[in-house]
N, C-alpha and C positions, 0 to 999 in steps of 0.2 A: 548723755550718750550721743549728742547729735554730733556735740562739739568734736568727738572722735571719732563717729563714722566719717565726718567731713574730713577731718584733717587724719595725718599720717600718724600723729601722737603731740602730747601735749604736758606738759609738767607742770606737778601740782601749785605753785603759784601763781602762773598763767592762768589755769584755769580757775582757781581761788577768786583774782583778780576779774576774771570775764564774766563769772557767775555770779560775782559779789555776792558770796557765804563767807563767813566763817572758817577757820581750821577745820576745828572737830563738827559742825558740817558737813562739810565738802568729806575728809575721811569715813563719817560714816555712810554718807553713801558709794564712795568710794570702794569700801570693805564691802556693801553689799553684794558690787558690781561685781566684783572681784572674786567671792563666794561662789557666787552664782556663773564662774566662769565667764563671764560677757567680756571683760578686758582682761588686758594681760599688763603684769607691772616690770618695770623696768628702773632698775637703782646705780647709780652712775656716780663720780665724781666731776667737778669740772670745777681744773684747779683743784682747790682746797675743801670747796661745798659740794655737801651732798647734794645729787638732781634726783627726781621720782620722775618719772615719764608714764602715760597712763598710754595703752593700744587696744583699741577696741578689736576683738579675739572674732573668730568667723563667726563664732555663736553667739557673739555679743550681733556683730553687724544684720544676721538673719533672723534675731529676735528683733531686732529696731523696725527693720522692715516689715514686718510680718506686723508688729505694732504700730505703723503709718498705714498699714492696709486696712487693719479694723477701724481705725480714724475716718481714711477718708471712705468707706462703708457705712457709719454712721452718720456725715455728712452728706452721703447720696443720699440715705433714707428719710434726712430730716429734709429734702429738699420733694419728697413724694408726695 
């Protein structure tokens, strides 16, 4: 999820490659995301091959946040 809040969108061998998983890996959590509404998919040609583009969705981006804020909440408290 970082790798698309950060950037504007990413396709699935890029990210494959950057994550270094697996296919069916990376797809299942990919479907999870995606289920659960947090990105949004994007299917293209370019040229002759298929492209998949992954966009991380507003609800994807404000769950992310909301989950680095219990993070670094947990890291306050372990520093008390």
């Amino acid at each position: 999820m970082s790798v698309l809040v950060a950037n504007e969108s990413y396709d699935f061998n890029s990210l494959k490659e950057l994550l270094e998983v697996t296919d069916g890996n990376l797809a299942s959590h990919l479907k999870a995301l995606e289920k659960d509404e947090y990105i949004t998919v994007s299917k293209s040609f370019l040229g002759r091959k298929p492209n998949t583009r992954y966009l991380a969705s507003a609800q994807g981006i404000s769950a992310f946040k909301k989950h680095l804020e219990a993070l670094e909440n947990l890291i306050k408290q372990q520093k008390l």
